[in-house]
C-alpha positions, 0 to 999 in steps of 0.5 A: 292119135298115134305118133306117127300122125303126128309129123310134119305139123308146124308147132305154132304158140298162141301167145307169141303168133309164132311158129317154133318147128315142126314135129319130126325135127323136134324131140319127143320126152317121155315118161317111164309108162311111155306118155309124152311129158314134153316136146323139145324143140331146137332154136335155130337162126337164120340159114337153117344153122343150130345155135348150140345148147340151146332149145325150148322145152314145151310142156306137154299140158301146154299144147291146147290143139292138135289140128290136121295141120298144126299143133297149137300151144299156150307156151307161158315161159320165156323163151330166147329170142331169135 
């Protein structure tokens, strides 16, 4: 799959029913041979406003499918509440 594929999929976790973003308006975080170790994904609350310093780093080996629509993931850590 190439990156550009992947944008505009909602980012849902398996564990909390929860839609965390969408690629396109997170960060990708990349290793020095150009693989994705990780998606960096911005918490924000309510009206759209960024909560400042915080986001949630997803570890690439946590995301379980990527779909047509959606990319699904198995996120095990705690995460901040919104």
């Amino acid at each position: 799959m190439r990156l550009s594929e992947l944008g505009g999929k909602e980012i849902v976790d398996v564990n909390r029913a929860e839609r965390l973003g969408v690629l396109g308006q997170t960060d990708l975080e990349f290793d020095e041979s150009g693989q994705i170790t990780a998606l960096i994904i911005p918490s924000v609350k309510w009206f759209g406003l960024m909560k400042s310093g915080q986001e949630i780093r997803v570890p690439w080996s946590d995301i379980k499918k990527v779909g047509a629509d959606m990319v699904i993931i198995d996120f095990q850590e705690n995460m901040p509440e919104h």
